[in-house]
C-alpha positions in Angstrom: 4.3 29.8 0.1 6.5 26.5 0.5 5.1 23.5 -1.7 2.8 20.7 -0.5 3.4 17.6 -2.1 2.7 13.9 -1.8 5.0 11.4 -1.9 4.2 7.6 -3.0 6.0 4.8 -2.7 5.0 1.7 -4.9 6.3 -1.8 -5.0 8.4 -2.8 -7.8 6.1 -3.6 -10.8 3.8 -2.1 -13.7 0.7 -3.0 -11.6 1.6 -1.6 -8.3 2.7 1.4 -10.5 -0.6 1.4 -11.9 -2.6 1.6 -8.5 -0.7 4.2 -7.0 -0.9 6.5 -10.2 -4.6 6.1 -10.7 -4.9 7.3 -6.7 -2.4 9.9 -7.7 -4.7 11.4 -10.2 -7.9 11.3 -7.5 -5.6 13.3 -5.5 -4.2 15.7 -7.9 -7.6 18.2 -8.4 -6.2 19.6 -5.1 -3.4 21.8 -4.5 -0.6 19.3 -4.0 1.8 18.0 -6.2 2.7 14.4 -6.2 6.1 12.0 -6.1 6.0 9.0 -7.2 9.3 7.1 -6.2 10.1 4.3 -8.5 12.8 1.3 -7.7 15.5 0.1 -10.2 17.0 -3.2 -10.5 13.5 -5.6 -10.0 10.8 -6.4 -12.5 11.9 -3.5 -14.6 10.5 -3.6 -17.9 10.3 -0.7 -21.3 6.8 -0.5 -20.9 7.0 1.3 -17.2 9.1 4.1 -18.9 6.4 4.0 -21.3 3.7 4.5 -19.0 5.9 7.0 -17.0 6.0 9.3 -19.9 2.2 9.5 -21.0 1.3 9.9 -17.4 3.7 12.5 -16.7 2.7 14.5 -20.7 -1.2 14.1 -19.4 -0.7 15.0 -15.7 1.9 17.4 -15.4 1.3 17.6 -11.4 2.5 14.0 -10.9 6.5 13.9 -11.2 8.6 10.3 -11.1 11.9 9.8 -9.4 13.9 6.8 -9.7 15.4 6.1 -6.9 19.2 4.7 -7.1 19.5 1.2 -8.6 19.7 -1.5 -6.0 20.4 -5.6 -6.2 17.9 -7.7 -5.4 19.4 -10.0 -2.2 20.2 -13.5 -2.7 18.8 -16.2 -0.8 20.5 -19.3 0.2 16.7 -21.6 0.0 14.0 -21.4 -2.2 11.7 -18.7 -1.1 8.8 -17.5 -2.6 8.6 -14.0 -4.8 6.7 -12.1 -2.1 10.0 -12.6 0.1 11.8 -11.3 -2.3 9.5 -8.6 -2.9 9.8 -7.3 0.7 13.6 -7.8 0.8 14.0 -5.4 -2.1 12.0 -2.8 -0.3 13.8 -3.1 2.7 17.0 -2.6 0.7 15.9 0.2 -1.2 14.5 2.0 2.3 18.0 3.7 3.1 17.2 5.5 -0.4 13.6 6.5 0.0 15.1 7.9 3.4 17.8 9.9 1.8 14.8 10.9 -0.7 12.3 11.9 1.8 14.9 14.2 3.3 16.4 15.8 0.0 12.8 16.3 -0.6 12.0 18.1 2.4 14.1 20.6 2.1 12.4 22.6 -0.9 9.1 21.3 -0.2 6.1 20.2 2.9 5.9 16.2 2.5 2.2 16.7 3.9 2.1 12.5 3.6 3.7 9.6 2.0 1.8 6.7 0.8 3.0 3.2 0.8 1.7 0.2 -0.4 2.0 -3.4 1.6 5.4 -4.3 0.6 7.0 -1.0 1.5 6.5 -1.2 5.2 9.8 -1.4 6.0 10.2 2.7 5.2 7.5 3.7 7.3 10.0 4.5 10.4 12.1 6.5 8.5 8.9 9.1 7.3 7.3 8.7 10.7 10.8 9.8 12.1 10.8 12.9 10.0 7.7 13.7 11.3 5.6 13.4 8.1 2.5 11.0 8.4 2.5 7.4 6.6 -0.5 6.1 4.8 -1.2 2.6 3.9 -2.3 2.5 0.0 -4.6 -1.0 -0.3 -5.9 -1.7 -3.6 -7.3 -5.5 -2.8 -10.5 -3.8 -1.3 -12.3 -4.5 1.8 -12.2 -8.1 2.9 -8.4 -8.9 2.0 -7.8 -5.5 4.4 -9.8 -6.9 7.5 -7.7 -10.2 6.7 -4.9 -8.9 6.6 -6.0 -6.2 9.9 -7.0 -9.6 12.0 -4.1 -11.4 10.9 -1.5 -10.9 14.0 -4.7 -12.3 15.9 -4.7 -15.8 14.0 -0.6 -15.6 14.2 -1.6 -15.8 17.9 -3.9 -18.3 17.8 -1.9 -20.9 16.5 1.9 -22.2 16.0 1.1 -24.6 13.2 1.2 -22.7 9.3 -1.9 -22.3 7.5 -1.2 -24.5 5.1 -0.9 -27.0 7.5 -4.6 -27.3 8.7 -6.4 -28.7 6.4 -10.2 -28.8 7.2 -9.7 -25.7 9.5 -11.6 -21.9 8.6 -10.5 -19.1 10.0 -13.1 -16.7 11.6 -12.4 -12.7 10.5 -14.6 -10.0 11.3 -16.9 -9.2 8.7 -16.0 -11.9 6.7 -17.5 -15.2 5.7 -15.3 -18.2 7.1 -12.4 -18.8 5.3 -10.4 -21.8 4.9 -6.8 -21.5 6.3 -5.6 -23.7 3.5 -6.8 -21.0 0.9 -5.1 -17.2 2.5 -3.4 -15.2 0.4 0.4 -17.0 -0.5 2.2 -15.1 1.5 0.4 -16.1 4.7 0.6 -19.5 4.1 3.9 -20.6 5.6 5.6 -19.7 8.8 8.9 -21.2 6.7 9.1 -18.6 4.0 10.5 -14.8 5.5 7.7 -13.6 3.5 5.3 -14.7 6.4 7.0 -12.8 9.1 7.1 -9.5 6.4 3.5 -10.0 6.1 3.0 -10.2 10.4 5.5 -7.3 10.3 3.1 -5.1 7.6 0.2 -6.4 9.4 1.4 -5.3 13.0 2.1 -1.9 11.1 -1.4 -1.2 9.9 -2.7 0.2 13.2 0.0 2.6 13.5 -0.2 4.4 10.1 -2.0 7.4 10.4 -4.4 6.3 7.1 -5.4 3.4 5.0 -6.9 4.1 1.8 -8.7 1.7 0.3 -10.2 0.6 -3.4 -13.6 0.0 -2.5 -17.1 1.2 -0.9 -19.3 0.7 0.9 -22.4 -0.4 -0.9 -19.6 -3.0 -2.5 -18.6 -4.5 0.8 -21.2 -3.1 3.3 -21.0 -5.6 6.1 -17.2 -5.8 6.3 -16.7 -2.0 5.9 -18.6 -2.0 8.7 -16.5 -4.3 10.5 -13.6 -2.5 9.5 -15.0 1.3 10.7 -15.5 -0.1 14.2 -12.4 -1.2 14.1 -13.4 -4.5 15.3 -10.5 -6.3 12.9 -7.8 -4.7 14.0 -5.9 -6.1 17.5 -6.8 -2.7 19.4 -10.6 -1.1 18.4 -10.1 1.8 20.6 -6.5 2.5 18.5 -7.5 1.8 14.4 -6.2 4.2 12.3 -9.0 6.7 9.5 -9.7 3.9 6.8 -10.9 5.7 3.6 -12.7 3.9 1.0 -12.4 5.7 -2.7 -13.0 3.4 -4.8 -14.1 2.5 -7.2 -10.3 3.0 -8.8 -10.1 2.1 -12.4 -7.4 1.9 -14.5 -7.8 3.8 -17.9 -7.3 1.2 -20.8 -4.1 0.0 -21.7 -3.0 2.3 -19.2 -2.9 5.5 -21.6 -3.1 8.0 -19.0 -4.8 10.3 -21.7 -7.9 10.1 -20.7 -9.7 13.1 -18.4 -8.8 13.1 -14.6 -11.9 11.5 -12.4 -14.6 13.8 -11.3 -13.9 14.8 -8.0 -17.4 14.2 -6.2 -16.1 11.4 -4.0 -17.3 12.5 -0.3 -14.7 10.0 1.3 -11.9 11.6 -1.3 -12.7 15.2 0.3 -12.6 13.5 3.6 -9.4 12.0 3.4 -7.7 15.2 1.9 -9.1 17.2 5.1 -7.4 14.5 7.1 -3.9 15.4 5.9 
């Protein structure tokens, strides 16, 4: 029988590393194996080789890849480090492609998961024919923010930072002041404000989210979320799973026991791939 696997994409950096590993290992008690693709050439740092290799001794199901090293783009203005963030991705896309290919030959990509940043590869999985989930460790209310968000870009020309005095009404949510939305939503000036619209827009056509939370934690905006009232199209919202509560083990040993796997939305996700 060919073999199923997973294959995750996170963003550049220990604690986007961290995330996706610790949903790896929720995932693992089943019969697939998982790839985690790692970039080269932003934020690297001796302690994610580190981590790498106590996760991979403890979990011997969970494999790393390094995909080939690419430069970080240059900018001609100041921008903020989200942009840059997203214009790494985007540059490192053509090899997650090649990746998802070479991997497909020996193997059934059942899904690939990507985190926020890593949008700009969802086209080349969906392409292949292999379904894209959203991985979204911020829980519940930064997800029906972020799901409502090409609404607000509608509502207004002006940037968020901009209207002082002004809160922004989000199913589910308490009112929130424009001034105080996540960085990257701030300014319609910095590219990484038309990555996050783009990400955003993209949410409704994954076939997943997964998300770090439940629903005793965040009852009334789960809710919101499962009716599908945040995103622009109710009748169109993708399967949002909530498995949380995802910790990461201390000091992020990876030699502790695997979860216990009695998490009814975890089974319920897994029968959805």
């Amino acid at each position: 029988m060919e073999q199923q696997t997973i294959v995750m994409f996170p963003s550049a950096g220990i604690g986007h590393i961290v995330g996706m590993v610790e949903l790896a290992k929720l995932l693992q008690t089943h019969s697939f194996s998982i790839t985690i693709l790692l970039t080269t050439g932003l934020l690297d740092h001796p302690t994610i080789d580190t981590y790498v290799r106590r996760i991979s001794a403890a979990h011997p199901s969970i494999s790393f890849l390094r995909l080939p090293r690419t430069a970080p783009a240059t900018f001609s203005t100041p921008v903020s480090f989200s942009a840059k963030g997203f214009s790494f991705n985007k540059r490192n896309a053509p090899h997650v492609a090649t990746t998802l290919a070479q991997i497909s030959k020996t193997a059934t990509v059942k899904v690939f998961v990507i985190d926020l940043f890593c949008a700009s590869t969802m086209e080349s999985a969906s392409s292949m024919g292999i379904p894209v989930y959203f991985f979204f460790p911020s829980g519940a209310a930064v997800l029906s923010l972020f799901s409502y968000f090409p609404k607000l870009h509608e509502e207004t020309s002006a940037s968020f930072k901009e209207m002082v005095g002004v809160e922004l009404r989000v199913p589910g949510n308490v009112p929130l002041k424009a001034v105080d939305v996540p960085e990257p939503l701030l300014d319609r000036e910095d590219p990484a404000y038309w990555d996050m619209l783009d990400f955003c827009t993209h949410l409704q056509e994954a076939r997943g989210i997964i998300v770090n939370s439940f629903e005793d934690l965040e009852p009334v905006i789960v809710n919101a979320i499962a009716q599908g009232a945040c995103f622009p199209d109710s009748k169109r919202a993708p399967g949002v799973y909530f498995i949380g509560p995802l910790i990461a083990e201390p000091q992020h040993s990876g030699l502790l026991n695997p979860p216990s796997f009695d998490n009814f939305e975890v089974h319920f996700l897994l029968s959805s791939f």
